[in-house]
N, C-alpha and C positions, 0 to 999 in steps of 0.2 A: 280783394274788393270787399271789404268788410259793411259796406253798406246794401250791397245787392243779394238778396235771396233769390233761393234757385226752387221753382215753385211748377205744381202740375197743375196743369190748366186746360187739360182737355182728355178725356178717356176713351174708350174703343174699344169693343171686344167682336169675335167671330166665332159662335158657338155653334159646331156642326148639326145639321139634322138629324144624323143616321143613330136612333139609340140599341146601344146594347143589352141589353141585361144580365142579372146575372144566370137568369134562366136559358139563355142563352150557351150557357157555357154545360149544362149539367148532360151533353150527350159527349162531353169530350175526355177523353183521355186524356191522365198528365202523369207525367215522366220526373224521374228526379234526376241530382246530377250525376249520381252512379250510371243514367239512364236504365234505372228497371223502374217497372211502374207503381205508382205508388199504392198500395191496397186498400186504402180508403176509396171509396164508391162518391162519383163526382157530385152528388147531390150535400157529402157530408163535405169533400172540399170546399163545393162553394158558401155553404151555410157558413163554417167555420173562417172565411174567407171574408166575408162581407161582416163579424163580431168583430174580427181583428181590423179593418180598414172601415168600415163605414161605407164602404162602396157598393151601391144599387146598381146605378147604371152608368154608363161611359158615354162618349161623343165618339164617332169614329166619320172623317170627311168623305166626300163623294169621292169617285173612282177618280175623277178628272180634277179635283181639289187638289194643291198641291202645299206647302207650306209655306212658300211664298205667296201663293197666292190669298190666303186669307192672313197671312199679313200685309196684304196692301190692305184689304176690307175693312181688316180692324186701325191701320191708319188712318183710312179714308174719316172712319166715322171719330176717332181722336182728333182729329182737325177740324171737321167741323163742328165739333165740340169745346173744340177751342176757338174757333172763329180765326184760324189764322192762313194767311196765305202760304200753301205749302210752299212756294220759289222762296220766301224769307228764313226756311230752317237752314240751318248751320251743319247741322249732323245727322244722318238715320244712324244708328246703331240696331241691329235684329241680332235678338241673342236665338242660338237654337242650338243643336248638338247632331243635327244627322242631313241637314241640309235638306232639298227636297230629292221627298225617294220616290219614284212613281208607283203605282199601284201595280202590286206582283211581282215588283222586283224589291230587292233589298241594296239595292247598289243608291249609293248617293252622289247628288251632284247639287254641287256649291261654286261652280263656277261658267257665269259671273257667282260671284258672291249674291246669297239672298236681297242682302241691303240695298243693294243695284238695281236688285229684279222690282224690287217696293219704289225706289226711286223711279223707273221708266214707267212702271205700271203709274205709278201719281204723276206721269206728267212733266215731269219737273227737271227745266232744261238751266238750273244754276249752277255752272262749274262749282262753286263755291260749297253748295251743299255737298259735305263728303260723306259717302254711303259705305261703312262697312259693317262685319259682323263679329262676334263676339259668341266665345263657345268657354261657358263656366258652370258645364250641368245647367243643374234645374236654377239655380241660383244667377241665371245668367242674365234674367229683364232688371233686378236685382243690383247688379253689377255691371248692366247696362246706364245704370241711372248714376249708381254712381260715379261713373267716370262722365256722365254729360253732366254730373254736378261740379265736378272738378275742373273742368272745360271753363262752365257758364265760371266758376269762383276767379277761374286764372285770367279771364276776361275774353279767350280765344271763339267763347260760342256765347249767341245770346239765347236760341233755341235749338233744341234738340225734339227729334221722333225716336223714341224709344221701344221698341218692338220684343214681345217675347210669344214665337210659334215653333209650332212642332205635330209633326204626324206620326206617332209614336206605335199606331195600330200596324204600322208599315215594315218596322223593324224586330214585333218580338215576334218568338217562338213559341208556338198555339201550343206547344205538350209542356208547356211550364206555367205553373201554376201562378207565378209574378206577374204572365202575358194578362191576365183580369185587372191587374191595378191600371195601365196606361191607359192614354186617350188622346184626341185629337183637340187643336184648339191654337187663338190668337187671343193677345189681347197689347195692346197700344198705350201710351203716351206722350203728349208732348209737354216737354219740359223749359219753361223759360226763365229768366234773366227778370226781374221784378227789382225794383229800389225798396229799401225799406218804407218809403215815405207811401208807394202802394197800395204793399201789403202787409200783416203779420204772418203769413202763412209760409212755406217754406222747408229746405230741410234742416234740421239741426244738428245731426251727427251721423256718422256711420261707423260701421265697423264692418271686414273681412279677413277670415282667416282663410288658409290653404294649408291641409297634412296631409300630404305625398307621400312618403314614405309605408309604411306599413297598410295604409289606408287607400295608396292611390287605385287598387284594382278591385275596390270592394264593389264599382260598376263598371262594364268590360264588356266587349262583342267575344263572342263564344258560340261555339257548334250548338245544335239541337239536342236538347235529351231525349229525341227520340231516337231509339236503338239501331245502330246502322245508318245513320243522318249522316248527309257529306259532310265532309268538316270540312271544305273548302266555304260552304254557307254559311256565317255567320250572323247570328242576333243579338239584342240587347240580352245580357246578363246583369243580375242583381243576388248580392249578396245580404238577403232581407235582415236576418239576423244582427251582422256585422252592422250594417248601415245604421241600425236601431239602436245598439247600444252607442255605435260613436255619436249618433247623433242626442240621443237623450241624454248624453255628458256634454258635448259641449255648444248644441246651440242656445242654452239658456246661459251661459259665460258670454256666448257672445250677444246676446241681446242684453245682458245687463253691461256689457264693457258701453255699448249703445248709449242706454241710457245715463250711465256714470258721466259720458264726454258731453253729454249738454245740463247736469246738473238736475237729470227730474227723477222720481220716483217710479216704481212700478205704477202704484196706485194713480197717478197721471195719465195714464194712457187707456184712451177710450175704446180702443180697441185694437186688435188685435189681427195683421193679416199676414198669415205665414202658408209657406208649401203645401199646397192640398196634397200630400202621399199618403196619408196613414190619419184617422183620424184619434187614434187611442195616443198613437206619438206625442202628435200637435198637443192634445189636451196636455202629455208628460209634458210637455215643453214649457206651458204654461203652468205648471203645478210648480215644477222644479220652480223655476225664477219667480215664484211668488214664495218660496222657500228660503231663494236665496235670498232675501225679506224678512226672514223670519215671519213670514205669513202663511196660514195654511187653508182661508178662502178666498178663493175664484170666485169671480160674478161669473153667472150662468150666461151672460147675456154678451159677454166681451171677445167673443172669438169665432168670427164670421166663417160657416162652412158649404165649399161649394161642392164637394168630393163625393157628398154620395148622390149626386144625380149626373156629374160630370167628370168622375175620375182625376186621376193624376194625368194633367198634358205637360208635363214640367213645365220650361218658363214662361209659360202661358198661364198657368193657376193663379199666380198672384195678382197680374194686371188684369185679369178677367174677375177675377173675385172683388178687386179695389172699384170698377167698372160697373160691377152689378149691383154693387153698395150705394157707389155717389148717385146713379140714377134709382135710386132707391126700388131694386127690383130681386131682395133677395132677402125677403120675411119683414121681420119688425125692426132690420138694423140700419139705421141713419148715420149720419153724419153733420155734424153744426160745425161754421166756422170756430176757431179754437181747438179744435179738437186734437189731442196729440193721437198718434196712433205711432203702432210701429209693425214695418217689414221685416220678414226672417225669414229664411231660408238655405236648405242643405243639399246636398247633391254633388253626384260624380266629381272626382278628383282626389280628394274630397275637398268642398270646397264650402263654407260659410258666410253668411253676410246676412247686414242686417242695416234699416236704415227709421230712424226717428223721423215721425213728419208734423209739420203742424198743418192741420187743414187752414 
């Protein structure tokens, strides 16, 4: 369908109340993965902690919050944002990776499926709208979109609800030092069906990779490194190291493969929204791919960050970041129609994606 764009027309985020800090963290023991502890004094972990990521403070959801439920929240408010009636979507897609985990336990439950749980919470009695979910790491609101773009192109949807939550506070383990990156959080879209004759706005290309192989267990549920921990308990493991260098080599290959498939330039794109984990990363990210350019300055100004007041929620960072941009509620960064911008993102699997948009 080469005349219809597949265009975002409504945002929504759910940004918990409860904040953390990182003062917070400096009465705590941390463990490594030998599980002996580490001899640095937690005041110097966390200082050195918050150089390397940029991270202040986190979101962590109420006791009775659950990950579905502030993805209905941040639905609710993507629609009517969009002014559309929810019984006309086509699709919910909810990207997450651990399903809703109740408070205190680490056990997950995904069934119904989240997408369902968002579908009954909004009401919405259309056989037709089909609700499911999507697990592609952090990369998965991301990867959500693009397949409601593939939908809306093949002509089978004309809108899509595109969801990325996660209650991340629920699954790590307090004696590791990584447990300070994650957080809690939703954020929404809905995607439609436009004719050229509309709009100009739209997506223009994407690109996804997937390296399984050598890479696939660089993020993993894993025992506690605290000494004598059951191993029958499992949490979120990250392989900080590994993750950084696979990703400082290849998400800027694939954000330029991105921009090659529609013909633009680095220098075309007004900004810049990629995975809030690491803010030292992101900036490598965009340094490299203004390299692969043969350019060696960045505007100071082209790379929206939300990470040190709300941490890493995985697929909630992006569409919460894009959310607090369009409603202009995060500094001096705007948006004008026209504007190309572009999504990126890495995470478990390992998995990449990236997507060109025109506002």
């Amino acid at each position: 369908m080469p005349n219809i764009r597949t265009v975002i027309t409504g945002t929504g985020s759910y940004i918990p109340p409860n904040i953390k800090t990182n003062q917070d963290f400096v009465n705590q023991d941390f463990y490594g993965e030998d599980h002996e502890k580490i001899p640095a004094g937690p005041h110097e972990i966390v200082e050195k902690f918050r150089d390397i990521t940029g991270i202040e403070e986190r979101r962590y959801s109420d006791s009775g919050m659950n990950t579905s439920d502030m993805a209905a929240i941040a639905a609710r408010r993507a629609i009517e944002d969009a002014g559309v009636d929810p019984e006309t979507l086509d699709q919910i897609i909810v990207a997450h990776n651990f399903g809703n985990v109740n408070k205190d336990t680490i056990q997950s439950d995904a069934l119904p499926a989240l997408a369902s749980r968002v579908k009954q919470s909004l009401g919405i009695r259309n056989p037709g709208c089909i609700a499911y979910d999507i697990l592609f790491g952090c990369p998965g609101w991301i990867q959500g979109v693009i397949q409601a773009d593939a939908y809306i192109k093949s002509g089978m949807a004309k809108k899509c609800l595109v969801i990325g939550a996660e209650t991340l506070s629920r699954v790590i383990d307090i004696y590791d030092r990584d447990s300070m990156i994650f957080s809690d959080g939703a954020g929404a879209t809905v995607i439609e069906a436009l004719s050229a004759e509309e709009t100009h706005s739209g997506i223009l290309s994407v690109s996804a990779q997937s390296h399984c192989v050598d890479e696939a267990f660089y993020l993993h549920f894993g025992k506690s490194y605290f000494p004598g921990a059951d191993p029958d308990i499992r949490f979120m493991k990250m392989k900080g190291r590994k993750v950084y260098e696979y990703a400082i080599k290849n998400v800027p290959l694939a954000m330029k493969d991105c921009l090659d498939k529609c013909g633009l330039q680095v220098t075309d794109v007004k900004k810049f929204f990629l995975h809030q984990a690491n803010e030292k990363m992101d900036e490598g990210f965009v340094k490299a791919l203004y390299k692969l350019y043969g350019l060696r300055e960045v505007p100071s100004d082209i790379m929206p960050m939300s990470i040190h007041k709300f941490g890493n929620s995985s697929v909630a960072t992006i569409p919460t970041l894009y959310d607090l941009v369009k409603h202009e509620q995060l500094g001096s960064h705007e948006l004008e129609p026209g504007d190309v911008i572009l999504f990126a993102s890495v995470g478990a699997g390992m998995n990449i994606n990236a997507i060109c948009y025109r506002v």
